[in-house]
C-alpha positions as CSV (number, residue, x, y, z in Angstrom):
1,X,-285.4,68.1,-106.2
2,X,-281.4,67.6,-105.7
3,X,-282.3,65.1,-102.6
4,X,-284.4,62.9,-105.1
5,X,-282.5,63.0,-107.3
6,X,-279.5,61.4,-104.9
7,X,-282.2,59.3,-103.2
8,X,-282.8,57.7,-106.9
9,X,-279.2,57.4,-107.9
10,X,-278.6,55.6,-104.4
11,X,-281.7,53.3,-105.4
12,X,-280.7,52.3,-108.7
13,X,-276.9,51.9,-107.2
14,X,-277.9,49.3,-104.5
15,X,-280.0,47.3,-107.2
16,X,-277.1,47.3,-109.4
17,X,-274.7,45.9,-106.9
18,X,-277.1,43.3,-105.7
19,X,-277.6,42.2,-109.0
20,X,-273.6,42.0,-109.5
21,X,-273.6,39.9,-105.9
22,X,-276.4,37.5,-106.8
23,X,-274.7,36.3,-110.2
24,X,-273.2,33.2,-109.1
25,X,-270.2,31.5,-110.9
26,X,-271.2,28.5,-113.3
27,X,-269.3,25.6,-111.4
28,X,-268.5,22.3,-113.3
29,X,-268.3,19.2,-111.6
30,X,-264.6,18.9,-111.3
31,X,-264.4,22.7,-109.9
32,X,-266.9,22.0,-107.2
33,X,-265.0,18.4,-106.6
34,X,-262.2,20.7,-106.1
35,X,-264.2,23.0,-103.8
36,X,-265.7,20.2,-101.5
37,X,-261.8,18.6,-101.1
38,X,-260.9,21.6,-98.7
39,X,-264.6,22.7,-97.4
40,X,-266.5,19.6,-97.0
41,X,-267.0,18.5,-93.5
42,X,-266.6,15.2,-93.3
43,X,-263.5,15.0,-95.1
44,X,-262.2,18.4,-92.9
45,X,-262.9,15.4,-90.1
46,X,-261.0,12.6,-91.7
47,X,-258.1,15.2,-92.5
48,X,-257.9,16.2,-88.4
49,X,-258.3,11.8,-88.2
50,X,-255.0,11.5,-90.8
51,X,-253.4,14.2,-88.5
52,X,-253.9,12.5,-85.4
53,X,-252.3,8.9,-87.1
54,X,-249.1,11.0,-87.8
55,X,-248.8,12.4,-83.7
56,X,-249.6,8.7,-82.9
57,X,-246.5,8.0,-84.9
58,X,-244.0,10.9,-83.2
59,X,-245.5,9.2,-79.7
60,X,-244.3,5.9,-80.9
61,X,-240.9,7.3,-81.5
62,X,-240.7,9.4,-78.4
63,X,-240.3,5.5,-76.6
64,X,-237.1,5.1,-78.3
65,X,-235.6,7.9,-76.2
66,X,-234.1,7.4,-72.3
67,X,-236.6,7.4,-69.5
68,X,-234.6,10.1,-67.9
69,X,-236.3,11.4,-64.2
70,X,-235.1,13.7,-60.8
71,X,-235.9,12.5,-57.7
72,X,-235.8,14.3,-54.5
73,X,-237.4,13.7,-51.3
74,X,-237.3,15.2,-47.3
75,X,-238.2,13.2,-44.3
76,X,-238.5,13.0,-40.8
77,X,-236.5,10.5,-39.1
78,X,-237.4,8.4,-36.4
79,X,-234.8,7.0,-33.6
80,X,-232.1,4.5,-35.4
81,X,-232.0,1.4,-33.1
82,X,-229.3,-1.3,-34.2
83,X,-230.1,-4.7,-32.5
84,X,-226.8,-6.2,-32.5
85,X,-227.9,-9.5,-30.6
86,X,-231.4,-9.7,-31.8
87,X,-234.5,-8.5,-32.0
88,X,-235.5,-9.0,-27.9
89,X,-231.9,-7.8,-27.1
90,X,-231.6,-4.4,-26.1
91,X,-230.9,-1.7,-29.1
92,X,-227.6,0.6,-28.9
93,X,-229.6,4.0,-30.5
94,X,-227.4,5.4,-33.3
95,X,-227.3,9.1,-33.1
96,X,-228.4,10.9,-36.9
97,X,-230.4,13.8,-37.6
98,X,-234.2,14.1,-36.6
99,X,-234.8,14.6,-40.7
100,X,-233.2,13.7,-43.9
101,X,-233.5,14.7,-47.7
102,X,-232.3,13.7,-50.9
103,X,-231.7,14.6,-54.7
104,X,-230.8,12.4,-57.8
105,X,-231.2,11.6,-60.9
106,X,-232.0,8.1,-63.1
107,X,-231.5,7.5,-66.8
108,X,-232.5,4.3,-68.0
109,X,-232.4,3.3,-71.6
110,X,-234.0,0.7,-73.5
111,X,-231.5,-1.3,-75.5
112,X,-233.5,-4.5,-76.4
113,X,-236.9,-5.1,-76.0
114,X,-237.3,-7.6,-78.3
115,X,-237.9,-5.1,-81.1
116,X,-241.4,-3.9,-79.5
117,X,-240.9,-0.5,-79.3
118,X,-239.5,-0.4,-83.0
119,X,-242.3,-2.5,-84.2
120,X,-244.8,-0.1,-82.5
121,X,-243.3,2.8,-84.8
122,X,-244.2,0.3,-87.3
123,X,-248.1,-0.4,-86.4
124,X,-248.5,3.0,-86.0
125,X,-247.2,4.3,-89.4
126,X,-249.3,1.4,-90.7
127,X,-252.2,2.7,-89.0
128,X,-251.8,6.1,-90.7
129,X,-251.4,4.4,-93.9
130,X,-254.9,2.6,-93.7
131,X,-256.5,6.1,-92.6
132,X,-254.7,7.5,-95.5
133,X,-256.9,4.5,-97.5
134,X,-259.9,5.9,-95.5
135,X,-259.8,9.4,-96.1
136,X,-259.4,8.2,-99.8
137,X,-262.3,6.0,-99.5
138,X,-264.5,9.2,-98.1
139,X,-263.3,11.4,-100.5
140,X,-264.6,8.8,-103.1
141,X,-268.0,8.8,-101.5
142,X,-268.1,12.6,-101.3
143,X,-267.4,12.7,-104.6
144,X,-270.2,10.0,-105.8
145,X,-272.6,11.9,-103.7
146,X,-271.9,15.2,-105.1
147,X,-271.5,13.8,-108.6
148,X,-275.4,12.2,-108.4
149,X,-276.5,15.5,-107.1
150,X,-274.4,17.3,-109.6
151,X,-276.2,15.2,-112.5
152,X,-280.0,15.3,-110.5
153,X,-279.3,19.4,-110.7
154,X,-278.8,19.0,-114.5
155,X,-281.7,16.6,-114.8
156,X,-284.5,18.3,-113.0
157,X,-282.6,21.5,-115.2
158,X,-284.0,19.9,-118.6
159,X,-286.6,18.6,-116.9
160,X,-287.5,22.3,-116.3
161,X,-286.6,23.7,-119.9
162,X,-288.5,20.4,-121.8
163,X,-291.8,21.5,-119.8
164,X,-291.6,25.2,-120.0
165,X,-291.4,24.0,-123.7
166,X,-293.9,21.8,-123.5
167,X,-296.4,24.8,-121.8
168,X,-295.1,27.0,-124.3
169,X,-296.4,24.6,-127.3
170,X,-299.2,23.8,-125.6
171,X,-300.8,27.3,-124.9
172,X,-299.9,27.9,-128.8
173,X,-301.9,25.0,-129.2
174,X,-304.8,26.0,-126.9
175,X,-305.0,29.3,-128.5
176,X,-305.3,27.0,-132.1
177,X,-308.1,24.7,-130.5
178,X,-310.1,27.3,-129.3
179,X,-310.1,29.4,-132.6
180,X,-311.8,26.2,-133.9
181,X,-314.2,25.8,-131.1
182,X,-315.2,29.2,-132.3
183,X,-315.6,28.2,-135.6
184,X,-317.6,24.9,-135.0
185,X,-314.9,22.6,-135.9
186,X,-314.1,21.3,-132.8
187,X,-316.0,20.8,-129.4
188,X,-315.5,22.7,-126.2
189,X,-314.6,18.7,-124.5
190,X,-311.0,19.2,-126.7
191,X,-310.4,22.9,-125.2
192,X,-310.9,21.8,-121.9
193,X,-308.9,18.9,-122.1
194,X,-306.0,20.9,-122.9
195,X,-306.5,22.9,-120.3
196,X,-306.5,20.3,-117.9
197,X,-303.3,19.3,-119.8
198,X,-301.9,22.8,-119.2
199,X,-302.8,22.4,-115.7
200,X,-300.9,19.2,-115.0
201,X,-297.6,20.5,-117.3
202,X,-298.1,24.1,-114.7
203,X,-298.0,21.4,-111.6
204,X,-295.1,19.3,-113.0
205,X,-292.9,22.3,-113.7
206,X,-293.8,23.8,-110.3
207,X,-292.7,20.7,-108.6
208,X,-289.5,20.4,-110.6
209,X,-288.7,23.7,-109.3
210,X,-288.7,23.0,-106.1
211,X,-286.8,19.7,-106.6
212,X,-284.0,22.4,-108.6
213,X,-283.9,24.2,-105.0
214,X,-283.6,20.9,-102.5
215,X,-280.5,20.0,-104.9
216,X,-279.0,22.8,-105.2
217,X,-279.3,22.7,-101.2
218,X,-277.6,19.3,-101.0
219,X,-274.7,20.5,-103.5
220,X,-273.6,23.6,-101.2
221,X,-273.9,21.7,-98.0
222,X,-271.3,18.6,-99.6
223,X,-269.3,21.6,-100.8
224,X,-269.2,23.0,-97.2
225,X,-270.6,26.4,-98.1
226,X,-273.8,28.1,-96.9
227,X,-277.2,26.1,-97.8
228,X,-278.9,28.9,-99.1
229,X,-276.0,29.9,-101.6
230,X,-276.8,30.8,-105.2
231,X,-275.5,27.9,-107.8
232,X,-275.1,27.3,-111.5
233,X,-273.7,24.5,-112.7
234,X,-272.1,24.2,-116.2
235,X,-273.7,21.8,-118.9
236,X,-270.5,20.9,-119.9
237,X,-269.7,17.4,-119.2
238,X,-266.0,15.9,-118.1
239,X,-266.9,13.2,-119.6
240,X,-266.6,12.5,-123.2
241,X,-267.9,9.5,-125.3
242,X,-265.1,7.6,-125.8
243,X,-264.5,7.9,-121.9
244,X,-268.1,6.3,-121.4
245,X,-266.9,3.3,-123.2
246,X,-264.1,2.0,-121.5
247,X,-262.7,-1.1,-121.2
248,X,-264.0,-4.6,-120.8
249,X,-265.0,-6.2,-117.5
250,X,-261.6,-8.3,-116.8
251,X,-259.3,-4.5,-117.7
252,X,-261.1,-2.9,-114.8
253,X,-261.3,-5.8,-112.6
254,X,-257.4,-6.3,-112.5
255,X,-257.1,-2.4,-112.0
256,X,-259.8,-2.4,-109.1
257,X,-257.8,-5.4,-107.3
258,X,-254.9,-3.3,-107.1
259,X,-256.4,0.4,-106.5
260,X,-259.4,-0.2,-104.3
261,X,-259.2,1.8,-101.3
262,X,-261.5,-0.9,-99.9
263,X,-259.2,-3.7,-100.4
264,X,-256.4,-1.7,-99.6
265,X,-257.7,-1.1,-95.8
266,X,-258.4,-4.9,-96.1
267,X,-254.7,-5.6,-96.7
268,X,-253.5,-2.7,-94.0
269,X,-255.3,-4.6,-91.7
270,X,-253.9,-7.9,-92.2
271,X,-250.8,-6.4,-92.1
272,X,-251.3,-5.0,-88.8
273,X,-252.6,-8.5,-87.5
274,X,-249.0,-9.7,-88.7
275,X,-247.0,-7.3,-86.8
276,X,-249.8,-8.1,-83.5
277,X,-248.5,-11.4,-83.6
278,X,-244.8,-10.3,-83.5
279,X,-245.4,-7.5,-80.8
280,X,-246.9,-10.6,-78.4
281,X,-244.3,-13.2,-79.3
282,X,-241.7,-10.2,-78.7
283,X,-243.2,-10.4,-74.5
284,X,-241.5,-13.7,-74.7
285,X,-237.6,-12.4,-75.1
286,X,-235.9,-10.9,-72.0
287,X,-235.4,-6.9,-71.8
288,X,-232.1,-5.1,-71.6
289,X,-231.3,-1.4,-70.6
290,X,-228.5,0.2,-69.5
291,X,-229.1,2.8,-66.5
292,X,-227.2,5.3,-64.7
293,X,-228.2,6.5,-61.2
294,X,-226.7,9.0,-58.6
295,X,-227.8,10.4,-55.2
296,X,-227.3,12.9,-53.2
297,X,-228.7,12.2,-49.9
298,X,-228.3,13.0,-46.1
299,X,-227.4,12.1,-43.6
300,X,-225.7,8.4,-44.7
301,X,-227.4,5.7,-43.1
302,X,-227.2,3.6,-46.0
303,X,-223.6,1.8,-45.2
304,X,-221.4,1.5,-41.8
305,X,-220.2,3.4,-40.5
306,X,-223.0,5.9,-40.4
307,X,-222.9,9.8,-40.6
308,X,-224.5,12.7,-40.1
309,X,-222.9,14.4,-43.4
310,X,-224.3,14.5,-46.9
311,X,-223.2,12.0,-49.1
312,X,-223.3,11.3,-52.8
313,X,-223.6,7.5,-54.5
314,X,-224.1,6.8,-57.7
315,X,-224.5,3.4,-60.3
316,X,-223.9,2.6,-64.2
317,X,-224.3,-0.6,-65.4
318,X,-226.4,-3.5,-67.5
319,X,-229.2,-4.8,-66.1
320,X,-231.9,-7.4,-68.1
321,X,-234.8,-8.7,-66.6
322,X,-236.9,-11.8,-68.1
323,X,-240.4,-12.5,-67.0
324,X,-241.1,-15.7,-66.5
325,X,-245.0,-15.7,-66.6
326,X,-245.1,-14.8,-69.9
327,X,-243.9,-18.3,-70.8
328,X,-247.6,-19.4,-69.1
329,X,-249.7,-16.6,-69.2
330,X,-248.9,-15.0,-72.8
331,X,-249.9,-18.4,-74.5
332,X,-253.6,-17.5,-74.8
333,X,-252.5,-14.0,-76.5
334,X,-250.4,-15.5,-78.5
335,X,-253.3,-17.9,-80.1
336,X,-255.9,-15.1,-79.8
337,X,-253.5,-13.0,-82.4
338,X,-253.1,-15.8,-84.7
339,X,-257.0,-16.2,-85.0
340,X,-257.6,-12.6,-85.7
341,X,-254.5,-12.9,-88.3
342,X,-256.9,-15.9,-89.7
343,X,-259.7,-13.7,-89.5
344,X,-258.2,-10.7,-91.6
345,X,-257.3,-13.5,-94.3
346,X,-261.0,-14.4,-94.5
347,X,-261.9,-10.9,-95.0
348,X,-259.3,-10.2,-97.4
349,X,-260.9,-12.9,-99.3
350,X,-264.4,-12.2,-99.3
351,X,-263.7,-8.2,-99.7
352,X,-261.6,-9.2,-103.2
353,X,-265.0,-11.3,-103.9
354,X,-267.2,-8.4,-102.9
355,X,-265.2,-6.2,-105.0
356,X,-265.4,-8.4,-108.3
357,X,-269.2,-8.5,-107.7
358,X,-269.6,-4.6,-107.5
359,X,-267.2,-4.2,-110.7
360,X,-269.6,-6.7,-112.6
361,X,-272.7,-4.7,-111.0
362,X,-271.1,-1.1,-112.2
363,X,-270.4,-2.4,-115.4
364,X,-273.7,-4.0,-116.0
365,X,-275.3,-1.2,-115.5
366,X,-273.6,1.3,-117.1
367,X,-274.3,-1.0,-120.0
368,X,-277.7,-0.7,-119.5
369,X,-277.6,2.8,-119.1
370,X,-275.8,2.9,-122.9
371,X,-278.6,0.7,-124.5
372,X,-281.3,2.8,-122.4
373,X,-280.2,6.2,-124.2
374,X,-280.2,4.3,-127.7
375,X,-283.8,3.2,-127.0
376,X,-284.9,6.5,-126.0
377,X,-283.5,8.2,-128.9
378,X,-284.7,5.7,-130.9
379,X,-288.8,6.3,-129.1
380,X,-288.0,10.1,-129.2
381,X,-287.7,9.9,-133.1
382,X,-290.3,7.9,-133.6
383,X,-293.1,9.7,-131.1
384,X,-291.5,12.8,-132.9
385,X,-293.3,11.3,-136.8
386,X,-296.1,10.0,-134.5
387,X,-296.7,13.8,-133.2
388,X,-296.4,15.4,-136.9
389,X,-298.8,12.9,-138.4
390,X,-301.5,12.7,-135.7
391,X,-301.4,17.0,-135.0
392,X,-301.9,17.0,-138.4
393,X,-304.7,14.4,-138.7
394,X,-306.3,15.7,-135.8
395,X,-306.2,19.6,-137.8
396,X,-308.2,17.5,-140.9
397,X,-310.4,16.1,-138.1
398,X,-309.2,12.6,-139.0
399,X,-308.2,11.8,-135.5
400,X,-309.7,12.7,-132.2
401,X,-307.5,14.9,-129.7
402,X,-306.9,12.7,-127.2
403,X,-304.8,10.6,-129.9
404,X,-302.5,13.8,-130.0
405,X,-302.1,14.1,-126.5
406,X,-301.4,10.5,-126.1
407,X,-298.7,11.3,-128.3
408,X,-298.1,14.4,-126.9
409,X,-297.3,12.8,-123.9
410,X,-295.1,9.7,-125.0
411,X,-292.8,12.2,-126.6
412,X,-292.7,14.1,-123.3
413,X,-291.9,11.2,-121.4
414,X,-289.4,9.9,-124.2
415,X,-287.5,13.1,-123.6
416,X,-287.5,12.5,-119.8
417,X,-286.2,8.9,-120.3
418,X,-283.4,10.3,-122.8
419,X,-282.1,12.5,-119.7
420,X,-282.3,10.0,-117.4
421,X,-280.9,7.4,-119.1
422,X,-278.0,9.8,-120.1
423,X,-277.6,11.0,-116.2
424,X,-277.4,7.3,-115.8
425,X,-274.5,6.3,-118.2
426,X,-272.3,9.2,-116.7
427,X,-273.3,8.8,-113.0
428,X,-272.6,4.5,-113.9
429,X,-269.1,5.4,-115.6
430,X,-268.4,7.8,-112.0
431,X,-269.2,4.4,-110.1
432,X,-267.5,2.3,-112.0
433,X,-263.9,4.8,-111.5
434,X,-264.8,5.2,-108.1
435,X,-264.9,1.3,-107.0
436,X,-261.6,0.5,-109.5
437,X,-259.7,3.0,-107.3
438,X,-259.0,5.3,-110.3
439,X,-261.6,8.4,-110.2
């Protein structure tokens, strides 16, 4: 009896603490914003792309330092002949070593390059600045996409809750209809419409359900957790009323011109056509480096006389060199970099049109998504009198019951259109922050 007694206590335990694992937090959309900033996966990728921008620019700097190298070679020597009257004269042999080695060292250090190396630190610090723009751009896009999942989840949520509503009525209804039937009021066509009624609400809320699960799916994958990861969202919104108004068109026009991360990786790369041009120009300019060398070699063949002892030689000085086929050849490269420069200024142009376009689009529509929940909750109020008088008709056998349902059904669909259209205004007002620059 004691071992059943254990063996139910253990039962009811495990229950307990599965219950306690399975009730997931209620998450609002900032929280899981939040979440997805350090676990999704694309933007862990862009982060290791932003990492790789700043190594690109401790390379750049490493070329500022002195080329600094130790040589050392050993060799076998062959005979030394000196033809003192020629080549066809006979050679007197001079006598050194059947091999040779040596060991050295040589610094050279870049002290004008026509600012190229410099410049390069500069191209590549610009670099990480436009993939800063990037990440910033992706983060905005993972945000959109979790924010019109976020807001799907909460739809298909009162989607669910205004059907099981609408079952619930419905069945009460049935239950009334049938009574009649009983009674002779009503014929046995009105009961089985509403069952086929029932049928259709039981259909609508099953597929709902699933929908609920796919989302939920798609909000743990963009937050980088597990797919199959209990979820509850809060129906709390970060937005409030006053934030869904805004300004006017021109307000978040201006603000979008100076915050877009899509103009602003525009402009990076205009910039970085502008220093091109300067790094190819810079091929034109001579180089100077001062360099230091010394050797330690053997034997000395280098100089009369000659020996057969080890001998050391070293050199400091200046030296500049200036290619003079770059005056021909770097022509072309120099033209090539001034039509891409022309090329960014085009896009810089059409990108600050593009973005005036989707500013005007955004705030169309979230316009549209304002007058679309006044109409619906304008509809809702009226199908709402519509119901009452026509149930009510229909009881006093005034109307027929497929008036009701008609009804019935407008009201339904009146509530649907008052959650979309409000899952529109707030997913518009996210789109609209997101192309200003300023979510």
């Amino acid at each position: 009896m004691k071992r059943y007694i254990i063996l139910l206590y253990l039962v009811i335990s495990v229950g307990i603490k599965a219950q306690t694992q399975y009730n997931p937090p209620t998450l609002t959309l900032n929280e899981i914003w939040n979440i997805s900033e350090s676990q999704n996966k694309q933007l862990k990728l862009a982060s290791l792309s932003n990492e790789e921008s700043e190594i690109g620019i401790l390379e750049a700097k490493d070329k500022l330092l002195p080329e600094l190298s130790v040589v050392g070679d050993f060799r076998i020597n062959s005979k030394f002949l000196l033809y003192e009257n020629g080549l066809f004269s006979s050679p007197q042999s001079v006598p050194i070593k059947d091999y040779g080695y040596g060991l050295g060292y040589n610094i050279d250090y870049n002290l004008y390059n026509g600012g190229k190396e410099k410049r390069n630190i500069e191209i590549k610090k610009e670099e990480k600045t436009r993939k800063q723009y990037e990440f910033e751009l992706q983060k905005d896009n993972v945000k959109y996409m979790i924010a019109a999942s976020y807001y799907d989840l909460y739809k298909f949520q009162e989607f669910e809750s205004l059907i099981s509503t609408e079952i619930s009525t419905e069945k009460k209804q049935l239950s009334t209809i049938e009574s009649l039937n009983r009674n002779g009021i009503v014929l046995k066509s009105d009961v089985l419409r509403i069952s086929v009624k029932l049928s259709q609400l039981e259909l609508s809320y099953s597929d709902v359900k699933k929908k609920i699960n796919l989302t939920k799916q798609r909000i743990n994958i963009l937050m980088g957790r597990g797919s199959a990861e209990p979820l509850e969202i809060s129906s709390e919104d970060i937005l409030e009323p006053s934030d869904l108004q805004g300004s006017n068109y021109e307000d978040y026009l201006v603000v979008a011109l100076n915050n877009s991360p899509d103009l602003k990786i525009v402009n990076s790369n205009l910039t970085l056509s502008e220093l091109n041009i300067k790094q190819i120009k810079a091929n034109l300019l001579p180089k100077v480096s001062l360099y230091s060398r010394y050797n330690y070699t053997y034997p000395q063949i280098s100089f009369y006389p000659y020996s057969n002892d080890i001998w050391g030689f070293g050199q400091i000085g200046l030296k500049m060199t200036y290619s003079i086929d770059n005056l021909y050849k770097s022509k072309h490269s120099v033209a090539h970099a001034y039509n891409l420069n022309k090329q960014e200024i085009e896009k810089n142009d059409m990108k600050r049109d593009e973005i005036s376009i989707k500013v005007k689009e955004a705030f169309l529509e979230r316009q549209q998504a304002s007058e679309s929940v006044e109409t619906a909750e304008l509809t809702i109020r009226q199908s709402t009198e519509s119901v009452r008088v026509i149930r009510n008709s229909y009881l006093n056998q005034q109307s027929l019951l497929t008036d009701l349902l008609d009804a019935e059904n407008i009201l339904l669909q009146a509530k649907f259109n008052l959650t979309s259209a409000q899952v529109n205004l707030r997913l518009s007002h996210i789109k609209l922050l997101i192309i200003t620059g300023i979510l």
